[in-house]
ROTITOR-382674 format. One record per residue: y, x, z of N, C-alpha, C in turn. Coordinates in steps of 0.1 Angstrom, whole numbers, plus 5000, padded with zeros to 4 digits. Layout:
N
YXZYXZYXZ/...
END
This chain:
630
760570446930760370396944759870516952/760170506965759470666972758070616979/757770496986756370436990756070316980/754770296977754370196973752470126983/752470096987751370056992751469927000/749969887007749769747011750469747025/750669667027752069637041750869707051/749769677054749069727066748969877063/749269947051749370057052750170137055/751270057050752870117054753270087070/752769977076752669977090751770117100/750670137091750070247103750470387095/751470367086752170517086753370487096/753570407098754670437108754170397122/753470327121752370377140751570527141/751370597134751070757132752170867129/753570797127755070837128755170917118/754170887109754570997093755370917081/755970757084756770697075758070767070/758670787083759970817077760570977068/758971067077759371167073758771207055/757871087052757171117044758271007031/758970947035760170897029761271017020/761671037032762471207030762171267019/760271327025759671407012760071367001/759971206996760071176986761071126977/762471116988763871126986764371206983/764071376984764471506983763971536971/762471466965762071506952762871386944/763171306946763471226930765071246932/765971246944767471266940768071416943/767171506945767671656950768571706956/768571556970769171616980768571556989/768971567009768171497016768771377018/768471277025768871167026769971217043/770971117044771571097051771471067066/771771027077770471037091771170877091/771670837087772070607088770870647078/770570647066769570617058768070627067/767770727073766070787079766370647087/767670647092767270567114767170397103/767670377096767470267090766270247083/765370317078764070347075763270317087/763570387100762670377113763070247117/764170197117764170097122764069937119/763969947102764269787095762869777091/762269887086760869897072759669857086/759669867098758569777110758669677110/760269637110760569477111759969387100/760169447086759469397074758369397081/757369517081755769507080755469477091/756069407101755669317112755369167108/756769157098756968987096755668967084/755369047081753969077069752669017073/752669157087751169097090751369027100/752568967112752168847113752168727106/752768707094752468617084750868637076/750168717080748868727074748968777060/749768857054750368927042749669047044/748769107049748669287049748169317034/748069227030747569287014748669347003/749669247006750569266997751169366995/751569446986751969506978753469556979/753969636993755069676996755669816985/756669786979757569896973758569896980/758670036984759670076993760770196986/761770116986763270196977762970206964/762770046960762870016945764070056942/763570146923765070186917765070096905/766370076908766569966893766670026880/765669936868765970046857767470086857/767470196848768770296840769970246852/769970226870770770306876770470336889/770870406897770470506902770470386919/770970256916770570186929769170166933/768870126942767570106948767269966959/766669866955766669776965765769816975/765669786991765269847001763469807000/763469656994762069666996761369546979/760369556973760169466966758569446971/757969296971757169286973756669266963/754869236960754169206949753369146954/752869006951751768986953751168846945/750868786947749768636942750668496944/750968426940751668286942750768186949/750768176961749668066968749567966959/750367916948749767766941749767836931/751167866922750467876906749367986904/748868076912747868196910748668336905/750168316899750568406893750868516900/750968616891752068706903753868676902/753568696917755068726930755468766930/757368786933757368916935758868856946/759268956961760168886964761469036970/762169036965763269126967763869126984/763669196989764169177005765369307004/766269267009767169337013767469337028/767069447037766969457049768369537059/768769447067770469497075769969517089/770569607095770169597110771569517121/772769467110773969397111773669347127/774069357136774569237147774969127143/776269137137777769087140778269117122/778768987112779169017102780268867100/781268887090782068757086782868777073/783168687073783468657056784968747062/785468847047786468907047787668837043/788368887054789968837056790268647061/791568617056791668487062791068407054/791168427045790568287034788768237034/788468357045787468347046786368337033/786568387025785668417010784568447013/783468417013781868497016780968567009/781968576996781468696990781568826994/782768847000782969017009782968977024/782469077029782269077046782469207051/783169147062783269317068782369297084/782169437086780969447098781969587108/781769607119782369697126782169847122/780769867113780170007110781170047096/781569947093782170007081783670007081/784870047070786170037068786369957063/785469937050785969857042785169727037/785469637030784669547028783769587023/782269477024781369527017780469397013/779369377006779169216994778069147007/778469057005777468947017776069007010/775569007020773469027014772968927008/773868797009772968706998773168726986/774868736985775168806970774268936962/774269056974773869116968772169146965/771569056975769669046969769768956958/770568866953770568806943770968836932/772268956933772069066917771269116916/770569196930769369256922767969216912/767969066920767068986912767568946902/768568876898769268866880768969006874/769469126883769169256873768069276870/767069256874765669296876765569166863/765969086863765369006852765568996840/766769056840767469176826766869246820/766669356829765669476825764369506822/763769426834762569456835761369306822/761169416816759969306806758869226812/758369296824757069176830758169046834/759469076840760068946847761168846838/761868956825762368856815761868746807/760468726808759768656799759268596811/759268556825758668496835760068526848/761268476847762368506857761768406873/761068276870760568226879759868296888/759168426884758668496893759068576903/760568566905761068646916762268576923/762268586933762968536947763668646955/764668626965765268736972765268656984/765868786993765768757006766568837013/767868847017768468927030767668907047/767469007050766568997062767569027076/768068987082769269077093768269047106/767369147107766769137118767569167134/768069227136769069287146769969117146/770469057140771568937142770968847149/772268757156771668627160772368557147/772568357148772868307142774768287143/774768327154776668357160777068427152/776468577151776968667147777268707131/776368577131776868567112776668487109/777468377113777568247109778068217098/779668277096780168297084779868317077/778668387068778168427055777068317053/777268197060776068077055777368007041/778468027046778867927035778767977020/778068097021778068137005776368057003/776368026991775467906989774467986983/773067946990771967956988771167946976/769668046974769467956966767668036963/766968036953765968146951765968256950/766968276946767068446949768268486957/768668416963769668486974769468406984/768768436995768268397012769068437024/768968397036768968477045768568437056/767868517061767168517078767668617086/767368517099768468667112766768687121/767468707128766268777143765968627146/767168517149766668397156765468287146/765568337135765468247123764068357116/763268427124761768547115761068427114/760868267125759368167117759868167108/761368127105761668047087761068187078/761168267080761268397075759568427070/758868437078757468397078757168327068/757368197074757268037061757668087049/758668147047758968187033758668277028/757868417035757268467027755568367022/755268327033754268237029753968177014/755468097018755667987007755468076990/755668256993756168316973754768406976/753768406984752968496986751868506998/750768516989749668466994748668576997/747068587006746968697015746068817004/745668736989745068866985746468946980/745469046978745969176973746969146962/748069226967749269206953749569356948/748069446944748169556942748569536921/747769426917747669406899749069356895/749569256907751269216903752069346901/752069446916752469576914752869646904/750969656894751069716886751769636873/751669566871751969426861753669486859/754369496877756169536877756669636869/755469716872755569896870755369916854/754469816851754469866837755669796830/755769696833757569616823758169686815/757869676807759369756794760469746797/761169836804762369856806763469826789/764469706796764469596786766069726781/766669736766767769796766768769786769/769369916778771069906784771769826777/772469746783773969676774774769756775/774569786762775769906760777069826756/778469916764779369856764780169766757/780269816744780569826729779969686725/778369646729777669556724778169416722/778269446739778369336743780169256748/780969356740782369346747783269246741/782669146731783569016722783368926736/781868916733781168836743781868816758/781668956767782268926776783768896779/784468946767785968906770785868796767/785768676758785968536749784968486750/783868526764782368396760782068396777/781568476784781068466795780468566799/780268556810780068666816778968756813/779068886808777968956804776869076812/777469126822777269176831776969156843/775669226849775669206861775969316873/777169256881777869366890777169396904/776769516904775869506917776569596927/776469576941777169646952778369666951/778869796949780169816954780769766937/780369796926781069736914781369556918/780569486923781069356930782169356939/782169436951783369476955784569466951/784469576942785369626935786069536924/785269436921785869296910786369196922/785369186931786269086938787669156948/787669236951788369346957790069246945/789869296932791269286927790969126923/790569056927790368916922791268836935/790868876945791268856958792868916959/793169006953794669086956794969026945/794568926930795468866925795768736932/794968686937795068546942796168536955/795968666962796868696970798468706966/798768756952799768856946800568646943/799968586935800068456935800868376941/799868366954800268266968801568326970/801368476975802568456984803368586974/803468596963804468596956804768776964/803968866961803968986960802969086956/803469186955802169316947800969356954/800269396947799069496949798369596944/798169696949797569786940796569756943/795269826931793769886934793669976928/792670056935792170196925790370176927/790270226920788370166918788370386912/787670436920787170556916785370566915/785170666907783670696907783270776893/782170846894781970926881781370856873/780570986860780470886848779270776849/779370706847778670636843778470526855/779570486865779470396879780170286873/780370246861780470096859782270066858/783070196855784370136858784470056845/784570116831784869996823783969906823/782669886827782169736827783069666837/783369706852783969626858785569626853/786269676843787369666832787369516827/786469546820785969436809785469286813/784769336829784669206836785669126841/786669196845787569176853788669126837/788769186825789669156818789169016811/787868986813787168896804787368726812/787068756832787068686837788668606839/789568706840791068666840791668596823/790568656815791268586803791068466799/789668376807789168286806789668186817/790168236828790768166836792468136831/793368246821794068156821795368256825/795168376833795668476838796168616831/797768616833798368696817797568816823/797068896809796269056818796069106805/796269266809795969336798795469386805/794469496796793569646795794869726787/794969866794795469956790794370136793/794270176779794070316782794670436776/794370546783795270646774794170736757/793470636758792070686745792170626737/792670726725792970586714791470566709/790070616710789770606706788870476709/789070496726788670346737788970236730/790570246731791270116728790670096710/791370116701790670096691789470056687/788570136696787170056692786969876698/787969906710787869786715788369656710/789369726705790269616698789369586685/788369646678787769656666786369506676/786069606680785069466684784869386697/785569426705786369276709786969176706/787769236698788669156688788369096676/787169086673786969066660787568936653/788268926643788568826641789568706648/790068776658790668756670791868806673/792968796666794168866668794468836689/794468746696795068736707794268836713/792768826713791668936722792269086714/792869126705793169236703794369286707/795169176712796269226715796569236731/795369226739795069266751794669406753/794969456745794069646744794869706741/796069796748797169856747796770006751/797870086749797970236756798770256769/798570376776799470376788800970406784/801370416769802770456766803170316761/802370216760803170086758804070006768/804070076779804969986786806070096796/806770136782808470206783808870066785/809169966777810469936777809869826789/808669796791808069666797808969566806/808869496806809569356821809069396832/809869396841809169426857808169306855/806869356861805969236869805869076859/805969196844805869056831804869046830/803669086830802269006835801569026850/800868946848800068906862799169086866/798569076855797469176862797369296847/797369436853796869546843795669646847/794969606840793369736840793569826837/794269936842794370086839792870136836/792070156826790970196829790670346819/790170456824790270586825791470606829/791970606838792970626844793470776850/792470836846792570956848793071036835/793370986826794071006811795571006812/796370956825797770916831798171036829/799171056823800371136821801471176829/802271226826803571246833804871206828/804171186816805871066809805071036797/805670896795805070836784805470866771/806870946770807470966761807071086748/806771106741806271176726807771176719/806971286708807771296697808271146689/807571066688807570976685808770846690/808670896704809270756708811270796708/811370686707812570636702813770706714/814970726708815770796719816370706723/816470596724817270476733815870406745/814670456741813570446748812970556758/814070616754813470776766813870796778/813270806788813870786802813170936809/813670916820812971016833811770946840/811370826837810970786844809170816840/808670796852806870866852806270786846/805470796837804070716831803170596844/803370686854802270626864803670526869/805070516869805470426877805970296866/805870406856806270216846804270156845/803570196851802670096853802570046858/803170076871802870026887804069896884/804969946876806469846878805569726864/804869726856804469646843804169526850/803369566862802269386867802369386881/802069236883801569256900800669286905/799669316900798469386902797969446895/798569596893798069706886796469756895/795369776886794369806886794369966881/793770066888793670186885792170216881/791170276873789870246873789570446871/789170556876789470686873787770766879/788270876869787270966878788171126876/787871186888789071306884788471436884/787471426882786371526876786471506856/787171366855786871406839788371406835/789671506840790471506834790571686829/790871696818790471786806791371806799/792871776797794271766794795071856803/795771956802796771976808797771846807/798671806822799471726823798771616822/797271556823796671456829796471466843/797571336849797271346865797071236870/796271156867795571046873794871036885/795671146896794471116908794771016917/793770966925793970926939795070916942/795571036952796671146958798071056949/797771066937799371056926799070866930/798270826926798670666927798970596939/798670696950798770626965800170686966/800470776968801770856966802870756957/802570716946803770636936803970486941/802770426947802770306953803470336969/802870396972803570426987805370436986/805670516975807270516970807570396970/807470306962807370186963807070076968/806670126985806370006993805069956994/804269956984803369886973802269956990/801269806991799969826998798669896986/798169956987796670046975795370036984/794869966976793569976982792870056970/791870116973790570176970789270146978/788670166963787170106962786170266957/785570276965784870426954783770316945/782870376944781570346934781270526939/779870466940778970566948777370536930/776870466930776270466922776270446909/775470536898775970556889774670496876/775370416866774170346857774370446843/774370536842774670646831773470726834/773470856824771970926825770770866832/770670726827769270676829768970626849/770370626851770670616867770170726876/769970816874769070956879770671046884/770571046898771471106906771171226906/769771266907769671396907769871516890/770071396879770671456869772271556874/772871386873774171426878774471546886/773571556900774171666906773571796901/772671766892772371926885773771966874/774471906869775271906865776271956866/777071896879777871926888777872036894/776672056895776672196906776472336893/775272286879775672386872776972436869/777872346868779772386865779872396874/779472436885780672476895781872386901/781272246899782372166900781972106917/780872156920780372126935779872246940/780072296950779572436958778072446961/777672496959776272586960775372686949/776172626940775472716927774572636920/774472686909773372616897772172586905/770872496907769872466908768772456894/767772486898766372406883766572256893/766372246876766172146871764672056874/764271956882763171916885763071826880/762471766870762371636862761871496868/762571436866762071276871762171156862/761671076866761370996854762470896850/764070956850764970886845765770946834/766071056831766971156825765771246818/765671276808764971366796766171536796/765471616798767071746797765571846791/766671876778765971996770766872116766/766572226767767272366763766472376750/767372416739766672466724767672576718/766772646707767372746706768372776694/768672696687769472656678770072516674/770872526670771972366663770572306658/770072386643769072326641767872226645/767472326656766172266663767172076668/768372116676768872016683768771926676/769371926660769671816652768571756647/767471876646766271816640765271726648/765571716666765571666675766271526676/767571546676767471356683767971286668/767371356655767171286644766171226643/764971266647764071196651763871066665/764771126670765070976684765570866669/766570926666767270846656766270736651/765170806645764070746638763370636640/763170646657762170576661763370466669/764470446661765470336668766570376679/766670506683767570506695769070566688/769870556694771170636689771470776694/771970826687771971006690773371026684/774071156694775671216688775071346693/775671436685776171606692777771616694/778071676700779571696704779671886709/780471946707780572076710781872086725/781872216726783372206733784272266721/785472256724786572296714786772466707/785672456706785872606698785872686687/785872556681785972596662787672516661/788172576647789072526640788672346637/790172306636789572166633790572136620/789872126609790472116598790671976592/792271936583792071806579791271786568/790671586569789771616558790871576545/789871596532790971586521789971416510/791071346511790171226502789271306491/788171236491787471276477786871396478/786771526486785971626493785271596503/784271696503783171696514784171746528/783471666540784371706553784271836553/785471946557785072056564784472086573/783172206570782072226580782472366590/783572286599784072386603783472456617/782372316625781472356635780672476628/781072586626779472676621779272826628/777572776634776772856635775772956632/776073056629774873126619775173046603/773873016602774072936588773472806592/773872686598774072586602775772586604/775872476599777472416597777572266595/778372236605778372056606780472016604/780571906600782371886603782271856617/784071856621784371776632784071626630/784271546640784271366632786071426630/786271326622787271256615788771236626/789871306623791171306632791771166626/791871116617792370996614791670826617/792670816608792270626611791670576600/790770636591790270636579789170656576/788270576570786770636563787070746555/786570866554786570966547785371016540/784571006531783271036525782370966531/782770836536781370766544781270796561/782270866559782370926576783370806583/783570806596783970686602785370716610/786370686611787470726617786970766632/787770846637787570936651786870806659/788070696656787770586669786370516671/785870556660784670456659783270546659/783870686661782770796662781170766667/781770746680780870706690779770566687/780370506676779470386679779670316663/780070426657779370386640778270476638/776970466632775770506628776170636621/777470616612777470746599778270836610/778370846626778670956631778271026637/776570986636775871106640775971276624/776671216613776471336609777971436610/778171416622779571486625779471566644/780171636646780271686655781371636664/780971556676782371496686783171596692/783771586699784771676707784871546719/785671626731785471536744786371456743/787471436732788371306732787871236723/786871266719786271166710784771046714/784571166732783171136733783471086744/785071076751785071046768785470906767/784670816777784670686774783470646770/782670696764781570586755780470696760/778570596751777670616759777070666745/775770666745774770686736773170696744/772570706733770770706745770470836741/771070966734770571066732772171156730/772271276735773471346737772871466735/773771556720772871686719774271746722/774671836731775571946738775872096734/776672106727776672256718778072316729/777272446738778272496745778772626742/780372606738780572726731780872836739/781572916727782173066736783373076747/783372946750784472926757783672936776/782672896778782272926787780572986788/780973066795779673206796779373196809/778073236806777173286822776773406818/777373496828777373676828776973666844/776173746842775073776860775073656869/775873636873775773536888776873466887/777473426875779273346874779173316863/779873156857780373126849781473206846/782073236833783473226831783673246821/785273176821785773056814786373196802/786473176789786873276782787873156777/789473166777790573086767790473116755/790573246749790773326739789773226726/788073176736787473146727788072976723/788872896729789372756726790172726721/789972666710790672626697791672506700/791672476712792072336717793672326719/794772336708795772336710796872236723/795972186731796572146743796972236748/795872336753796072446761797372576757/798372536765799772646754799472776765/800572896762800772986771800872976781/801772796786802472786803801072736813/799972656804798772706809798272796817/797972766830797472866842795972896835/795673006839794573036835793372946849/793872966861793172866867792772696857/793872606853794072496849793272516839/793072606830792172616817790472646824/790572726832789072726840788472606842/789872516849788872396858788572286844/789772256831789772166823788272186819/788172306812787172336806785372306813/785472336817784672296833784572096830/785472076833785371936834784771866822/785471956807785271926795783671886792/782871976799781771996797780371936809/781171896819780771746823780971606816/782571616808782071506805781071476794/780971606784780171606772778671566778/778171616788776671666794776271506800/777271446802777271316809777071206800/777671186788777371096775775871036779/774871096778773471036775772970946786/772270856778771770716792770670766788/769070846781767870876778768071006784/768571066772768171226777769771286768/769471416772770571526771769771656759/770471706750769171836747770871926747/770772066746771672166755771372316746/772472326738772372486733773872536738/773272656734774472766739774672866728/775572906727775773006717775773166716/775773186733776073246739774473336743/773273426740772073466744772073436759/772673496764772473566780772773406786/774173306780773773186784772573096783/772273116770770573046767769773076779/769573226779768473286789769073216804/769973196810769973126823769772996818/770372896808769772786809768172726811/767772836803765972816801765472866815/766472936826765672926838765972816846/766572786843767472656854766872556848/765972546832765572406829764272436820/763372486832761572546826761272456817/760772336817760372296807760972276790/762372276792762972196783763172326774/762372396769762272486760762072416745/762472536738762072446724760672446722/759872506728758472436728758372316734/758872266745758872146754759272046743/760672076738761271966732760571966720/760072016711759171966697757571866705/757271956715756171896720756671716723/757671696728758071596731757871456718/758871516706758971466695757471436693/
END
């Protein structure tokens, strides 16, 4: 959170005019950039309205958190209160989500009130009852003071700026304890109700009571993915990932009625929820009844998926296909397809493999678009890492537009990966060069753990110990050892070797090999932490500890990355290879490796003069730091 204090406090910081700027301060330290000038004027203008309706409701004690972050993602609700229950004595707590909206209405004709659109924006965006009431389900997830006590928290959309004209329409989405709403005409009800969850002592102990909660564990994808496809809903979709599910829910229902297509494209980087909203969307349509596949270009995605999705389940496994499965497909023979990493898209589906009565001219990206009536695109185009992966934007609006075809897009702005810590990410990004201004240090916040160490060793000897104490841990390199096959009945080849440290690749087959786990299951069998991933092994999936071995393929020499080919063993990359295209892959390779971790990240190099800029760009995380940690 960036304020936390008693509403009459937070009120005469902003009658002394040091709220908003003292906001900023503390916006610029936890996401390492400044905030936006709609964000400040919405600070100046909403966070009075709250601590008005406070202390005219005789509340100044209470316990204002201002730009609550939700555990492990990088969202923030605008305000959480804390305080005392006027009857049961307990602590309170009530989620307000504050709009300065005039004028809002349920999106399109059907009038739905889950999405609404307002004049300030383009595109749709989630009714505020909807979305103060994911944040309170989320919060009840996560947070350990409120999963064992969910009664204790309530929501509230606040539209102080509205009359009751101006958003009349979003009454029909149905009410309840944790999803409210009050306008300008409607602050007594507003009042009454904070009354009614919060009483005038001090809700400084509730506060504390929130703060300490054991941040309950990520549902990691993998976990929970039988469940969501074949049981119910497992996830909870917040902001624009809600969008973005009703977004293609609404273009099937459309595609339906009146008996024509639609695209979506859902973009956003790692860790913004595309395959949860995949999975949600494949799980919700499977239960309703609605023909739908998941397709990816990862065998190692699909496979796992199909492994435990499917368990036992031949129909749920035969919803998990590849993007080369539909050569020969039926126009528009199923309802709906989840392209998800969709930035894995090719340029023809066709291999050595495929059959010569099955070979055509035609593009990977349009026999998908031609498979369903509502092809789903789900991408991020910072993680494509393949020569001849062209999954962007630009290509799917472009192939639908050939086609007639309406595309909508949805970004995802918020990211539930590295512990939700935005300002990880952009340290990241800007270290590669993948965003302009140059590397930054590293300022530590309390979502993302990042350590520099000085050997394989130390690293291994490191999140072996996370291992220890219960969490999961992988190392992954970039491509710059030989990758040798393994042989039944021998030790894997330890072909990662450093000095005298030597680890194998994981596993190129579909086979246990010495206890080791086939490639697909790398990521999320236990016996693959004693192997080394590669980025098609590690792109797609999570872990709570990511150790990053950066090879000779990319150097920091004085003031520049750069990219050495010579050093990458990665037989994608042929001679017709631009040396630009090998710069950027490589680059990207190593975002997506650095991106794996929901805890922490730990970071060698092989390279001295690379070590020595990492260790300035990341003071603490020395291998003094990191043993101290252990």
């Amino acid at each position: 959170m960036l304020i936390r204090d008693s509403a009459v406090a937070v009120a005469a910081r902003n009658l002394e005019g040091s709220l908003a700027l003292h906001l900023t301060e503390q916006f610029v330290h936890a996401h390492g950039h400044k905030p936006g000038s709609s964000e400040i004027r919405s600070w100046e203008r909403s966070i009075p309205a709250l601590t008005g309706a406070l202390l005219d409701a005789g509340l100044g004690d209470v316990e204002v958190m201002l730009e609550y972050g939700l555990p492990l993602t990088s969202k923030r609700a605008d305000a959480v209160l804390a305080g005392v229950h006027p009857v049961t004595g307990e602590p309170s707590y009530v989620v307000v989500e504050l709009k300065q909206w005039s004028e809002a209405q349920p999106d399109e004709a059907d009038d739905d009130p889950v999405l609404c659109r307002i004049d300030a924006y383009s595109r749709p965006v989630l009714n505020p009852i909807v979305q103060v009431r994911g944040y309170c389900n989320y919060l009840v997830s996560f947070n350990g003071a409120l999963s064992a006590h969910p009664e204790r928290i309530s929501g509230a959309a606040y539209l102080h700026n509205a009359t009751e004209f101006g958003v009349s329409g979003l009454y029909v989405m149905e009410q309840d304890e944790r999803g409210r709403l009050f306008t300008q005409e409607r602050r007594g009800e507003f009042l009454t109700y904070l009354k009614s969850r919060l009483s005038p002592q001090s809700g400084a102990g509730a506060a504390d009571a929130l703060m300490a909660g054991k941040v309950q564990p990520s549902k990691q994808l993998m976990r929970v993915a039988a469940q969501e496809v074949r049981e119910r809903e497992q996830f909870v979709l917040l902001d624009e990932q809600r969008v973005a599910y009703e977004t293609v829910l609404r273009s099937v229902q459309r595609a339906h009625e009146s008996d024509h297509k639609e695209v979506v494209v859902v973009t956003g980087g790692p860790g913004t929820g595309k395959s949860v909203i995949a999975l949600s969307l494949l799980g919700e349509l499977y239960r309703r009844g609605v023909p739908t596949l998941h397709a990816t270009g990862s065998q190692s995605f699909t496979k796992t998926m199909r492994k435990v999705a499917g368990v036992r389940k031949r129909e749920v496994q035969e919803l998990f296909k590849y993007f080369n499965s539909f050569i020969t497909a039926k126009r528009n023979g199923i309802d709906v397809l989840v392209c998800d990493e969709a930035h894995r898209i090719r340029e023809t589906s066709a291999n050595r493999w495929t059959k010569a009565e099955a070979r055509t001219d035609k593009q990977q990206i349009d026999e998908l678009l031609d498979a369903a009536r509502v092809p789903v695109f789900l991408l991020d185009e910072h993680q494509v890492v393949r020569p001849g992966e062209m999954g962007t934007v630009r290509e799917i609006k472009a192939a639908a537009a050939a086609k007639g075809l309406e595309c909508r897009v949805v970004p995802l702005d918020s990211q539930f990966r590295c512990g939700g810590s935005d300002a990880y990410l952009r340290w990241v990004v800007r270290l590669l060069g993948l965003e302009g201004g140059g590397p930054v240090e590293w300022e530590p916040d309390d979502r993302m753990e990042l350590y520099v160490v000085d050997s394989p060793q130390e690293m291994e000897e490191f999140l072996r110990t996370r291992q220890g104490v219960g969490y999961g841990a992988r190392m992954s390199a970039g491509y710059c050892w030989k990758w040798s096959d393994a042989k039944p009945g021998e030790p894997l080849p330890a072909d990662v070797a450093i000095g005298d440290w030597a680890r194998p690749w994981n596993l190129k087959g579909e086979r246990s090999v010495m206890g080791a786990p086939p490639s697909a299951l790398w990521a999320t069998d236990p016996a693959g932490f004693a192997q080394v991933g590669c980025v098609y092994t590690a792109q797609g999936f999570e872990y709570d500890w990511s150790g990053v071995i950066i090879g000779p393929d990319l150097l920091w020499r004085v003031d520049r990355w750069i990219t050495d080919r010579t050093a990458s063993k990665d037989p994608v990359f042929k001679k017709a290879t631009s040396d630009t295209d090998v710069d950027r892959l490589i680059r990207n390779t190593y975002k997506v490796l650095l991106t794996r971790g929901m805890i922490g990240t730990v970071v060698y190099s092989t390279d001295p003069e690379t070590r020595t800029k990492l260790r300035e760009l990341v003071g603490h995380g020395t291998r003094a730091g990191a043993r101290a940690y252990t």
